[in-house]
PyMOL Python script that loads the backbone (N, CA, C, O; Angstrom):
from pymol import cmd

cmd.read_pdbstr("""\
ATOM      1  N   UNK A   1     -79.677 -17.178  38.697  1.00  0.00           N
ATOM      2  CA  UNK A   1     -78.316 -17.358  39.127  1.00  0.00           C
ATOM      3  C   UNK A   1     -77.399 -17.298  37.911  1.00  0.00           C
ATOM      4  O   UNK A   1     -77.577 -17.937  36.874  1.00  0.00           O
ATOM      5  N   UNK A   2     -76.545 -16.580  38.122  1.00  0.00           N
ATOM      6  CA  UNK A   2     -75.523 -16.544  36.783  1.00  0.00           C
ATOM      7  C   UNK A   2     -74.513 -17.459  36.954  1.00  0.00           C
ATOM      8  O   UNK A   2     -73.804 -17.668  37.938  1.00  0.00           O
ATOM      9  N   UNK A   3     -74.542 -18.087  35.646  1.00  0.00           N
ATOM     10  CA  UNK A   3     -73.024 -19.385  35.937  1.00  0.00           C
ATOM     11  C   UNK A   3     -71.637 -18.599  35.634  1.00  0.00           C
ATOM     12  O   UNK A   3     -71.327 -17.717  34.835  1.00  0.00           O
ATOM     13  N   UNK A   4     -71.044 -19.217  36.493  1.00  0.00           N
ATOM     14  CA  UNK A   4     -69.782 -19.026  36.940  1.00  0.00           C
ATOM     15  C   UNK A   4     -68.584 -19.433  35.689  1.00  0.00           C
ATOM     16  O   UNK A   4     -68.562 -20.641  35.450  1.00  0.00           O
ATOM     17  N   UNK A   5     -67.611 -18.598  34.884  1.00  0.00           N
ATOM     18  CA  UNK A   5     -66.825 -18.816  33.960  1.00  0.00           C
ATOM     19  C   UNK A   5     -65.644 -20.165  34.932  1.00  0.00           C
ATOM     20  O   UNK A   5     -64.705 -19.952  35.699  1.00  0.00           O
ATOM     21  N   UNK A   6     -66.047 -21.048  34.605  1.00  0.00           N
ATOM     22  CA  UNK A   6     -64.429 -22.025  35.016  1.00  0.00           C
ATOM     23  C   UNK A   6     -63.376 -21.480  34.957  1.00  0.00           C
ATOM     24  O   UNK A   6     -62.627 -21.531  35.933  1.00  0.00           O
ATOM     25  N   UNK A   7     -62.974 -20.737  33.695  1.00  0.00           N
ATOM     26  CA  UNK A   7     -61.762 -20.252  33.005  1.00  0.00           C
ATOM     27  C   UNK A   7     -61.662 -19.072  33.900  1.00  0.00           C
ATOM     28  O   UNK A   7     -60.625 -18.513  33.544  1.00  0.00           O
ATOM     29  N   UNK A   8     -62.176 -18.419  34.845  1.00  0.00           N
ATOM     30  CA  UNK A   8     -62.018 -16.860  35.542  1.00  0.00           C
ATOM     31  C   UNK A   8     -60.631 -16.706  35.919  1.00  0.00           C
ATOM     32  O   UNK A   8     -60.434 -17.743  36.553  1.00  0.00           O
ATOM     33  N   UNK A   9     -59.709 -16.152  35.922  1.00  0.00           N
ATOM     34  CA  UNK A   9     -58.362 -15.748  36.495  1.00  0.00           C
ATOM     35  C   UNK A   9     -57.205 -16.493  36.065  1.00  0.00           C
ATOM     36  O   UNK A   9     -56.108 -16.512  36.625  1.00  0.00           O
ATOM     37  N   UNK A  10     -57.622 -17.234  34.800  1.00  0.00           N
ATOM     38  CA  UNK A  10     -56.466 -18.403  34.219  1.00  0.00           C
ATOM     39  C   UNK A  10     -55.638 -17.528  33.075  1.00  0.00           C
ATOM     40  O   UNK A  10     -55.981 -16.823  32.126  1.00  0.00           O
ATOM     41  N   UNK A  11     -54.752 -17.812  33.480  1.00  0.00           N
ATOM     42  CA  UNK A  11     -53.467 -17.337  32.348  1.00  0.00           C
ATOM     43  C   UNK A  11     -53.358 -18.286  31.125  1.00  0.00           C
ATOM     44  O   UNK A  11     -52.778 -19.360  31.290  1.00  0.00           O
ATOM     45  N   UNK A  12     -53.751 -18.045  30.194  1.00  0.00           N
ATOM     46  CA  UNK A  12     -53.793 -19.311  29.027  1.00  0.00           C
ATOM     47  C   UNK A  12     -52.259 -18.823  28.271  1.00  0.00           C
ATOM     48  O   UNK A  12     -51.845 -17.751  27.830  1.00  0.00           O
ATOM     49  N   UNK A  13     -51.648 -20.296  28.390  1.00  0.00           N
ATOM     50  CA  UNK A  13     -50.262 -19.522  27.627  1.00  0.00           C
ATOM     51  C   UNK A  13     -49.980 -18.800  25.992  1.00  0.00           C
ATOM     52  O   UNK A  13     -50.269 -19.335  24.922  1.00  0.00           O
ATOM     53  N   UNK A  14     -49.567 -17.931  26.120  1.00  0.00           N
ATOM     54  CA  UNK A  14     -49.458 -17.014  24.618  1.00  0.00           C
ATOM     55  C   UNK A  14     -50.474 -16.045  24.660  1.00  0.00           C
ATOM     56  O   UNK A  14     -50.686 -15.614  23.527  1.00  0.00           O
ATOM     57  N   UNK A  15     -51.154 -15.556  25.481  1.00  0.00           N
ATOM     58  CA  UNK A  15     -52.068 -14.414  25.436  1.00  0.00           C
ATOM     59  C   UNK A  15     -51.404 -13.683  26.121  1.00  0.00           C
ATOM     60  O   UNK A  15     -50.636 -14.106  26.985  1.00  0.00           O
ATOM     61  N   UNK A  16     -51.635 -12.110  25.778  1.00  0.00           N
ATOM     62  CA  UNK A  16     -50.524 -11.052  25.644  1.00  0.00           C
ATOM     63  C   UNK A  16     -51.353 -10.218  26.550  1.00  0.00           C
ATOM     64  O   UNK A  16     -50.908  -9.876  27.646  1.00  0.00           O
ATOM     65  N   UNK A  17     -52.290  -9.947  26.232  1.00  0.00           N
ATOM     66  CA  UNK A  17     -53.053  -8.990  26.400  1.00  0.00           C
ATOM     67  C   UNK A  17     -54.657  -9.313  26.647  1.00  0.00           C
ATOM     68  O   UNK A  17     -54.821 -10.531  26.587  1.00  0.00           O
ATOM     69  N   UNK A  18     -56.022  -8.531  26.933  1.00  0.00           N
ATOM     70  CA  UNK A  18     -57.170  -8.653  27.225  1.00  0.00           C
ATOM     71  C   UNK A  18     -57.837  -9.347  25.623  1.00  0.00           C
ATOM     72  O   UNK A  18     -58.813 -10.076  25.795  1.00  0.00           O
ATOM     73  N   UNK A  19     -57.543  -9.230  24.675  1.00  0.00           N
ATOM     74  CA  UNK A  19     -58.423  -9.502  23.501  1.00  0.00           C
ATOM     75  C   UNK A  19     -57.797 -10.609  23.368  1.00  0.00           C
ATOM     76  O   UNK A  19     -58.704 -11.370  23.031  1.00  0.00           O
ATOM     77  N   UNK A  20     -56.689 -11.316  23.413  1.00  0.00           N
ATOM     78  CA  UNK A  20     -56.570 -12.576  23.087  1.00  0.00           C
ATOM     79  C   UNK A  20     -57.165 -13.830  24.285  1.00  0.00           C
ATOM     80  O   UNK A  20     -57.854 -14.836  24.116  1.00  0.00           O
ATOM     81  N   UNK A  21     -56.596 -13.279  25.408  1.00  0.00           N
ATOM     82  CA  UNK A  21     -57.424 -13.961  26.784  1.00  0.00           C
ATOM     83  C   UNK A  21     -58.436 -14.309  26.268  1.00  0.00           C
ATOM     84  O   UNK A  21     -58.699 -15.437  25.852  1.00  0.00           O
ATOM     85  N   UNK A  22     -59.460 -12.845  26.241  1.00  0.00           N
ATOM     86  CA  UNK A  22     -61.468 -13.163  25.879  1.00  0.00           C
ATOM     87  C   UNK A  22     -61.219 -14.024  24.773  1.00  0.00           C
ATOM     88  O   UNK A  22     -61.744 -15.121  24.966  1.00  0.00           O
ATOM     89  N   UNK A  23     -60.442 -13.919  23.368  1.00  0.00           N
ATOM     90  CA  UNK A  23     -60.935 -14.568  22.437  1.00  0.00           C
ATOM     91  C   UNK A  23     -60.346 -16.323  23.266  1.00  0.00           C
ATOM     92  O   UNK A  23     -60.985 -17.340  22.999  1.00  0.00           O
ATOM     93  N   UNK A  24     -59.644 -16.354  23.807  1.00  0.00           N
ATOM     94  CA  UNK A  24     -59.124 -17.480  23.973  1.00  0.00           C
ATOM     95  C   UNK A  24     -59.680 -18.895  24.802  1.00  0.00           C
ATOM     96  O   UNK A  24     -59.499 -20.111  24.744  1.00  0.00           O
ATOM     97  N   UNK A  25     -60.682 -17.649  25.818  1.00  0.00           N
ATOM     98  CA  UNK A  25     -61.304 -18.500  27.215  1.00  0.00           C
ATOM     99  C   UNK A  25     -62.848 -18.420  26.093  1.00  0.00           C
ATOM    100  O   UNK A  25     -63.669 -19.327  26.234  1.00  0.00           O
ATOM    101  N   UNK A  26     -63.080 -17.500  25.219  1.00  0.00           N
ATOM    102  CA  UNK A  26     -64.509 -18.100  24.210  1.00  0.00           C
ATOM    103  C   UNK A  26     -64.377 -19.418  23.422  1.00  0.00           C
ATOM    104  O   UNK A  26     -65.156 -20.258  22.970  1.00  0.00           O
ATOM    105  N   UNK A  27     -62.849 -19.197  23.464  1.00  0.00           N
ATOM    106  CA  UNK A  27     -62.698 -21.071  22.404  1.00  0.00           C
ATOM    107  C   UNK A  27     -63.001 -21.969  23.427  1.00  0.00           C
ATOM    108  O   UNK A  27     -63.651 -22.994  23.225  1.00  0.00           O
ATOM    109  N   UNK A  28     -62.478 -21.572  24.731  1.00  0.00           N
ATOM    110  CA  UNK A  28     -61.935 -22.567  25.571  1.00  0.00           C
ATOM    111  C   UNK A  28     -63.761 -23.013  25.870  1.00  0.00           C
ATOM    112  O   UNK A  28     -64.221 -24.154  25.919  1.00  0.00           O
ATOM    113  N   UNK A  29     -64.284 -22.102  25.982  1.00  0.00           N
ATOM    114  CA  UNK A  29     -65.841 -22.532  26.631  1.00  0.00           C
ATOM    115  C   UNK A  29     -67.099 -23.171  25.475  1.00  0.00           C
ATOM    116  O   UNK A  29     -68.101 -23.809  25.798  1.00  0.00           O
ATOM    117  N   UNK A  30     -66.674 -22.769  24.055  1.00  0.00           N
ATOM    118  CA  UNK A  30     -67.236 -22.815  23.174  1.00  0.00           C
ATOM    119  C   UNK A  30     -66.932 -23.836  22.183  1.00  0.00           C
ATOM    120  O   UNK A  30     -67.920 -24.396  21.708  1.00  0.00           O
ATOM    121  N   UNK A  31     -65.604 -24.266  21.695  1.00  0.00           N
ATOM    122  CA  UNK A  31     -65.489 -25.472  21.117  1.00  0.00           C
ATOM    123  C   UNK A  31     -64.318 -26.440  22.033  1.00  0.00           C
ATOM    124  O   UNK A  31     -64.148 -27.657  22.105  1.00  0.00           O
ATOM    125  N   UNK A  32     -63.855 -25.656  22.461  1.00  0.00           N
ATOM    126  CA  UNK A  32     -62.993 -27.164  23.000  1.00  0.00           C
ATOM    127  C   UNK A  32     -63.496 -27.233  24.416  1.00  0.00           C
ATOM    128  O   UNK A  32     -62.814 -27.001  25.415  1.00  0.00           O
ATOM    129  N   UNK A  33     -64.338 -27.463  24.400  1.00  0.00           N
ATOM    130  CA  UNK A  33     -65.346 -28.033  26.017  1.00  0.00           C
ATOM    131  C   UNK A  33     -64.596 -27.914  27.365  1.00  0.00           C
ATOM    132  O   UNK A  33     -64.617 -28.743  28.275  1.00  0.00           O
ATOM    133  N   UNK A  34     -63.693 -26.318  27.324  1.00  0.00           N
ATOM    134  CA  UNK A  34     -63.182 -25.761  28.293  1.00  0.00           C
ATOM    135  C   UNK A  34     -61.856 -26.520  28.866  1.00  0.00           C
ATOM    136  O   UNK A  34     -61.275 -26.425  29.946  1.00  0.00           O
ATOM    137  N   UNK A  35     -61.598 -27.362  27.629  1.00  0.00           N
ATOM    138  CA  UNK A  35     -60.056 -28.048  27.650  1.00  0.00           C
ATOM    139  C   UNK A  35     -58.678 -27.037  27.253  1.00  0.00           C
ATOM    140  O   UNK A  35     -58.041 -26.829  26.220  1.00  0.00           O
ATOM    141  N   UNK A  36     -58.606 -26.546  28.667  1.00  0.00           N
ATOM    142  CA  UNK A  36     -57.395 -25.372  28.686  1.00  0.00           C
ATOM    143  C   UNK A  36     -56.023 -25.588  27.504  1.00  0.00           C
ATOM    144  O   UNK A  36     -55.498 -24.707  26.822  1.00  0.00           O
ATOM    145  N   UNK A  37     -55.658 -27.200  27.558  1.00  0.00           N
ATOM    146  CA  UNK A  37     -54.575 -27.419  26.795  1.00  0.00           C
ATOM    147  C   UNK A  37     -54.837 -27.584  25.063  1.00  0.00           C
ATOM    148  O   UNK A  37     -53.840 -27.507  24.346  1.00  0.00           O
ATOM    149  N   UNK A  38     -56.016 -27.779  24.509  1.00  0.00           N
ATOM    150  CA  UNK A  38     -56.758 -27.981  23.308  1.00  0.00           C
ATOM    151  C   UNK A  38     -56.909 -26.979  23.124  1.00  0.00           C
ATOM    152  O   UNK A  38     -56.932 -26.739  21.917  1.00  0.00           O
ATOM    153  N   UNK A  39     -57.128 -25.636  24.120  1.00  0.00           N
ATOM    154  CA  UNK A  39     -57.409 -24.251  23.721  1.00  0.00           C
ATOM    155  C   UNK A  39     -56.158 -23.543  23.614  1.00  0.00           C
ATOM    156  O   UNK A  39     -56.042 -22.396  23.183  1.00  0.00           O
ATOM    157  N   UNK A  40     -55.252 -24.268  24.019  1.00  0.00           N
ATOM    158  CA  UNK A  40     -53.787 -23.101  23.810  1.00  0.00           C
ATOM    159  C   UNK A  40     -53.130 -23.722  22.242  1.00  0.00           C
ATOM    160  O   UNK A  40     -52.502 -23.112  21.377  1.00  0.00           O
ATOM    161  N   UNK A  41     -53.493 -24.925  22.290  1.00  0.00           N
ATOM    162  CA  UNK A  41     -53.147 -25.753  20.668  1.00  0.00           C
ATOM    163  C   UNK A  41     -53.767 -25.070  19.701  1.00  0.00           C
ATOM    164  O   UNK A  41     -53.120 -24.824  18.683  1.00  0.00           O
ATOM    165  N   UNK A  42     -55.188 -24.603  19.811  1.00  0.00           N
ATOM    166  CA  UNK A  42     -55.827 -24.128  18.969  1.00  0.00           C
ATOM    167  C   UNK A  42     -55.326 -22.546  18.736  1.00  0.00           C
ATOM    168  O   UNK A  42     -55.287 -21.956  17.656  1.00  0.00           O
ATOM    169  N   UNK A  43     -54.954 -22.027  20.056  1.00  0.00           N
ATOM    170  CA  UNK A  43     -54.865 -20.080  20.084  1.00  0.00           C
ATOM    171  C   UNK A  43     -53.508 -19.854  19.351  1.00  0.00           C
ATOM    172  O   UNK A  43     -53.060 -18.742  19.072  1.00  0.00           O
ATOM    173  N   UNK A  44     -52.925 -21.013  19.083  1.00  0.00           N
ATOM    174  CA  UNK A  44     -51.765 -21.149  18.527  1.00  0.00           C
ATOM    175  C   UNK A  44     -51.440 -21.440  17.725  1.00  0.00           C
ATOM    176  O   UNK A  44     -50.424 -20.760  17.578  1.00  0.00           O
ATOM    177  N   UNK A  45     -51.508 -21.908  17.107  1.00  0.00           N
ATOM    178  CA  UNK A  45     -52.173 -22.978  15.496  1.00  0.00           C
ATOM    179  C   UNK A  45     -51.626 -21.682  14.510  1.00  0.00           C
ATOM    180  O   UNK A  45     -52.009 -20.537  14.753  1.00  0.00           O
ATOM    181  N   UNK A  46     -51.099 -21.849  13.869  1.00  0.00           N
ATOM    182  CA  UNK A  46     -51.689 -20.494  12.211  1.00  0.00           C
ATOM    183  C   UNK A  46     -52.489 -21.295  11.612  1.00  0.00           C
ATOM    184  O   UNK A  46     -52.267 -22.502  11.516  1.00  0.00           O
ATOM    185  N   UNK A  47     -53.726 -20.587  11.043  1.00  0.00           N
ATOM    186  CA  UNK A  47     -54.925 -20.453  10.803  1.00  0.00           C
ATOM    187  C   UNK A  47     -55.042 -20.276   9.293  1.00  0.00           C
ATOM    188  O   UNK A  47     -54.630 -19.201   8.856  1.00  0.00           O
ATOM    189  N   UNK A  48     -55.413 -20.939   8.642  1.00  0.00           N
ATOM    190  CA  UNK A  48     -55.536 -20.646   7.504  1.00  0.00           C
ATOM    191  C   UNK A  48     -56.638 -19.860   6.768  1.00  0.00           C
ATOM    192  O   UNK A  48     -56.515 -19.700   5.553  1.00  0.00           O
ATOM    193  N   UNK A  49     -57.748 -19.339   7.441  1.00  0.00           N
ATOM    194  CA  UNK A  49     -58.123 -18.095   7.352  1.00  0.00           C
ATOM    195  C   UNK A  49     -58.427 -17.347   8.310  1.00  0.00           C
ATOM    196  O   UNK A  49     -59.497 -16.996   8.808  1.00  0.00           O
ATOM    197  N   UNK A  50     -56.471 -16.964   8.691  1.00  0.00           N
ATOM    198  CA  UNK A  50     -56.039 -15.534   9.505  1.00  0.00           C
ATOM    199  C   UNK A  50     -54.851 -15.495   8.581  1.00  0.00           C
ATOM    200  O   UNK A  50     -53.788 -15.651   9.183  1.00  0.00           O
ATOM    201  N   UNK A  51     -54.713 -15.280   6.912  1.00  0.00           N
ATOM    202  CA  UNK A  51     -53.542 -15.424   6.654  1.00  0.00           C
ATOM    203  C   UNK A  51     -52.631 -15.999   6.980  1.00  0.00           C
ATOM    204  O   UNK A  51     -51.675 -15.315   6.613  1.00  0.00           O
ATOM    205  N   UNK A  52     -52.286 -16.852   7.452  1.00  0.00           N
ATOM    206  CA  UNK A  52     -50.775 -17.013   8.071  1.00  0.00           C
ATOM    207  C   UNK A  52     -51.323 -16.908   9.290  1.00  0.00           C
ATOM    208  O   UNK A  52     -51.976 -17.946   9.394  1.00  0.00           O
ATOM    209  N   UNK A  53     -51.453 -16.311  10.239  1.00  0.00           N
ATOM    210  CA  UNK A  53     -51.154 -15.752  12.254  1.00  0.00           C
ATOM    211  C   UNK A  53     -51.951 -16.619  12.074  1.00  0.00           C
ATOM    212  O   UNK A  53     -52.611 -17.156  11.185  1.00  0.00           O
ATOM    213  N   UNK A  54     -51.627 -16.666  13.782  1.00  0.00           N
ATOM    214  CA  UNK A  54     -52.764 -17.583  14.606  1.00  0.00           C
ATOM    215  C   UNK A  54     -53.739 -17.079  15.338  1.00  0.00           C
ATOM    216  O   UNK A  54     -53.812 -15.869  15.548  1.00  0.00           O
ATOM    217  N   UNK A  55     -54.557 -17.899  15.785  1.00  0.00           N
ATOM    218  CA  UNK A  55     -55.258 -16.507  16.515  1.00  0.00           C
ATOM    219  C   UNK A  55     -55.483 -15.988  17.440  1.00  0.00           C
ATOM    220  O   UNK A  55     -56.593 -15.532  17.713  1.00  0.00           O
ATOM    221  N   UNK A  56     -54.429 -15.923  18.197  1.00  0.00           N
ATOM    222  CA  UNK A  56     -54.017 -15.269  19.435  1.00  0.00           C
ATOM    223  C   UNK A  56     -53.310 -14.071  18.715  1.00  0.00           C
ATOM    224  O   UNK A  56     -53.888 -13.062  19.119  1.00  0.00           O
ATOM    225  N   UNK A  57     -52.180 -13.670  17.705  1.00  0.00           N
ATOM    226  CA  UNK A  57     -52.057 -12.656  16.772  1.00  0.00           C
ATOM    227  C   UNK A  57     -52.710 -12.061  16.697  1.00  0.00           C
ATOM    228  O   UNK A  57     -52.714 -11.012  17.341  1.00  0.00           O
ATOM    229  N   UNK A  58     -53.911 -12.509  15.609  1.00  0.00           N
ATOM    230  CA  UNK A  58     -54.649 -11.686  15.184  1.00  0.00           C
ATOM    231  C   UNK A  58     -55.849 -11.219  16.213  1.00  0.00           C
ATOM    232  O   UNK A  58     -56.387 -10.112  16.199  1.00  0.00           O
ATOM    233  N   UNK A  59     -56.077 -12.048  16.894  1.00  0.00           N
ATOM    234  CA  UNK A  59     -57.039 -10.848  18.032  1.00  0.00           C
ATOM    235  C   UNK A  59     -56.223  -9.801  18.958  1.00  0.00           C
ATOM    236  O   UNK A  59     -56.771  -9.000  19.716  1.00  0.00           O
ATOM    237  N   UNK A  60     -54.984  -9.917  18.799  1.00  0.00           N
ATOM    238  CA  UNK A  60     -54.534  -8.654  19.585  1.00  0.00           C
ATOM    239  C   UNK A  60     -53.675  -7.906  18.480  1.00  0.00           C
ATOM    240  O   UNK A  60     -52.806  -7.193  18.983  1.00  0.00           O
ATOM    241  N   UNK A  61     -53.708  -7.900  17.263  1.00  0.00           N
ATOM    242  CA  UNK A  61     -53.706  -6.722  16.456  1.00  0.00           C
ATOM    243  C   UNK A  61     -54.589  -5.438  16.631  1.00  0.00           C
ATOM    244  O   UNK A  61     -54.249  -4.321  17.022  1.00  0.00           O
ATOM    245  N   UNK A  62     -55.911  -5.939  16.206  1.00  0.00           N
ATOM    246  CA  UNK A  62     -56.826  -4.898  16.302  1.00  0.00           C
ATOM    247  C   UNK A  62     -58.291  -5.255  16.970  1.00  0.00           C
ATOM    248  O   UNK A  62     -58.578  -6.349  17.456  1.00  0.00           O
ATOM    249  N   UNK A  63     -58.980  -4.342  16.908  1.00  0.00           N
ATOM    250  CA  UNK A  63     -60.921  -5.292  16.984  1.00  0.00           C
ATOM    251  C   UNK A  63     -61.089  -5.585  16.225  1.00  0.00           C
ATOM    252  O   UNK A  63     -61.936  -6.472  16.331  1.00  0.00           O
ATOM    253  N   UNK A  64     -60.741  -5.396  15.027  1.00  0.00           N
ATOM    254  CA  UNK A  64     -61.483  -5.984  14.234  1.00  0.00           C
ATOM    255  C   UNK A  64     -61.100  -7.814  13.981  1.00  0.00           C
ATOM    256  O   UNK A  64     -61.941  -8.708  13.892  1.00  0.00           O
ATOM    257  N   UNK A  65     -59.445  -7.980  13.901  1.00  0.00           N
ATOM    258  CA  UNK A  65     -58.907  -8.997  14.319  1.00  0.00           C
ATOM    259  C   UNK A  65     -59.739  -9.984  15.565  1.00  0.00           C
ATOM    260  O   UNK A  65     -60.380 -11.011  15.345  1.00  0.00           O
ATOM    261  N   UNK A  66     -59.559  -9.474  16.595  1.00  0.00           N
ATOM    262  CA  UNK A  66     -60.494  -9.759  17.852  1.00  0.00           C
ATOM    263  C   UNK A  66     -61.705 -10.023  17.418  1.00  0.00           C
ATOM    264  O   UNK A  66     -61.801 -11.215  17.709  1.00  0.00           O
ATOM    265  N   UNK A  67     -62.969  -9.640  16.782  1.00  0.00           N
ATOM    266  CA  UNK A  67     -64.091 -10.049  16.347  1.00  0.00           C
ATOM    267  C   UNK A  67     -63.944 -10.803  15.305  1.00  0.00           C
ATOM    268  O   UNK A  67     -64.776 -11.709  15.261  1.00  0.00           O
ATOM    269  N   UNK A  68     -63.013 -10.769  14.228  1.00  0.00           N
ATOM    270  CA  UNK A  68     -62.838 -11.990  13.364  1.00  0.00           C
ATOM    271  C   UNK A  68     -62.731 -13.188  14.296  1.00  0.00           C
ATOM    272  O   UNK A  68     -63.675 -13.872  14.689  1.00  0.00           O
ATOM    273  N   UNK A  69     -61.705 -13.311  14.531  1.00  0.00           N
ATOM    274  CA  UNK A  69     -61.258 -14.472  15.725  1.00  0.00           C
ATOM    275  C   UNK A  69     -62.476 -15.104  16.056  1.00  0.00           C
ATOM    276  O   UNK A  69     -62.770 -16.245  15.699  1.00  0.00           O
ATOM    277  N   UNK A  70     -63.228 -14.314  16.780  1.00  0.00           N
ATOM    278  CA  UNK A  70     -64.714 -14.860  17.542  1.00  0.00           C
ATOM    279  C   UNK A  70     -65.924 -14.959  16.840  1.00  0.00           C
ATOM    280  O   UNK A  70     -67.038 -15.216  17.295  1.00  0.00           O
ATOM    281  N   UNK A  71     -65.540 -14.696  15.516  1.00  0.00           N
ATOM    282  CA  UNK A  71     -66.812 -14.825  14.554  1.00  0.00           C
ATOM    283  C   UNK A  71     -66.077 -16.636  13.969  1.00  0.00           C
ATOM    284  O   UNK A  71     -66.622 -17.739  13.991  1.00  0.00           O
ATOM    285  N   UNK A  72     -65.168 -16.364  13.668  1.00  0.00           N
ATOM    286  CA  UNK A  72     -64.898 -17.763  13.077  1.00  0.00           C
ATOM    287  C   UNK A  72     -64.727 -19.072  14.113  1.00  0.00           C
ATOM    288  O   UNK A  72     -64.894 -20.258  13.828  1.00  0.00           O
ATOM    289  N   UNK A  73     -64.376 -18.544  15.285  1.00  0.00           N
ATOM    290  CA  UNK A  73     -64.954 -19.938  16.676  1.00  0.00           C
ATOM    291  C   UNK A  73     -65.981 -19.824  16.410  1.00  0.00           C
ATOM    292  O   UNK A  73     -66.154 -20.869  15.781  1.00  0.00           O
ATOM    293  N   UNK A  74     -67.236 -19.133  16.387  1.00  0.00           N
ATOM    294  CA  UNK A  74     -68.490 -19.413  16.094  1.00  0.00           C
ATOM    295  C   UNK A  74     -68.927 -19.909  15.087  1.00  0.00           C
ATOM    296  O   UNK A  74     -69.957 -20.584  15.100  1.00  0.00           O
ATOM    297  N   UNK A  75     -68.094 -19.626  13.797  1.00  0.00           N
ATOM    298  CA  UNK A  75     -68.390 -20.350  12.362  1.00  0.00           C
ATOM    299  C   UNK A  75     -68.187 -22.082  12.918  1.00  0.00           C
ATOM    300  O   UNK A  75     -68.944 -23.036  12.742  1.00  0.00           O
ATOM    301  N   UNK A  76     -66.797 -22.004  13.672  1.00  0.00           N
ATOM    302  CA  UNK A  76     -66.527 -23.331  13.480  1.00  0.00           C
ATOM    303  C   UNK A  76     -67.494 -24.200  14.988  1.00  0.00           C
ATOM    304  O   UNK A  76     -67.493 -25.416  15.179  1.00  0.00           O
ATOM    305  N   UNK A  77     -67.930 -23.578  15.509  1.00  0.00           N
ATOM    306  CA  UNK A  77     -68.829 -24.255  16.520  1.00  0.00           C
ATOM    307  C   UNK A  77     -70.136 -24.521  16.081  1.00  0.00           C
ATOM    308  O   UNK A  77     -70.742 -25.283  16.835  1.00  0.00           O
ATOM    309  N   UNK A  78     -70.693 -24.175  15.205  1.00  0.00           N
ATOM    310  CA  UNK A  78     -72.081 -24.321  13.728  1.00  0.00           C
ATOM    311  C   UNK A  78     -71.729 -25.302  12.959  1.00  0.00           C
ATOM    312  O   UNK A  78     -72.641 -25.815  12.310  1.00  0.00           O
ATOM    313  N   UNK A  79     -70.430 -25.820  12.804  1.00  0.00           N
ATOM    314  CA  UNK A  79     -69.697 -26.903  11.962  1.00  0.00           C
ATOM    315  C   UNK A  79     -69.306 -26.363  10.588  1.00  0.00           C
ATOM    316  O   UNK A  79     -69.397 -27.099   9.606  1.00  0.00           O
ATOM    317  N   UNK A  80     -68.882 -25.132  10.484  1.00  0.00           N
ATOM    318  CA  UNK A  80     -68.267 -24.895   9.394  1.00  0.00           C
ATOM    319  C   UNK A  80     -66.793 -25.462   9.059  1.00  0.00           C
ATOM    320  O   UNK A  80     -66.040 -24.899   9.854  1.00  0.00           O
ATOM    321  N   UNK A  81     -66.038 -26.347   8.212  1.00  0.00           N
ATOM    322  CA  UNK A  81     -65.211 -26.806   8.352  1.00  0.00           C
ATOM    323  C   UNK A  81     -64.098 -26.164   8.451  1.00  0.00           C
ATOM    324  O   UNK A  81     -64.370 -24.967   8.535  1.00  0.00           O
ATOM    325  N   UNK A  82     -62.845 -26.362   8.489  1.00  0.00           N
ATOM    326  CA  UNK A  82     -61.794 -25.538   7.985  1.00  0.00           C
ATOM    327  C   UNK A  82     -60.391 -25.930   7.722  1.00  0.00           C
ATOM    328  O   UNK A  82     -59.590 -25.104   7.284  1.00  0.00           O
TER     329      UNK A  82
END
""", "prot")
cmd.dss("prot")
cmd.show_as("cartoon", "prot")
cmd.util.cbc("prot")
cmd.orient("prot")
């Protein structure tokens, strides 16, 4: 049986487009324990390594932006600090 995304059809505020959504509902499921409002604090935040942007920005710049984004929720879900 495949589990079901909670987050399916939610508009998270400040996502523009498809790459910030995905990166946004991966925070939402992955470090902030699918706390919609902790995940828009976070997609919003400037980031201090995203230069400056936050990272809802920078995943809808480019892919590569977009896979940064989701490499560093994963850094920081391993407990890398930041």
């Amino acid at each position: 049986m495949k589990p079901t995304n909670c987050c399916e059809g939610v508009h998270l505020v400040g996502t523009t487009g498809e790459p910030s959504r995905r990166a946004a509902l991966d925070a939402a499921t992955r470090i902030c324990a699918g706390d919609h409002l902790t995940t828009i604090f976070f997609m919003n935040k400037i980031h201090p390594w995203l230069d400056g942007h936050t990272p809802l920005e920078s995943a809808e710049q480019s892919e590569q932006g977009l896979e940064f984004v989701i490499d560093m929720i994963g850094a920081i879900e391993t407990g890398v600090h930041i």
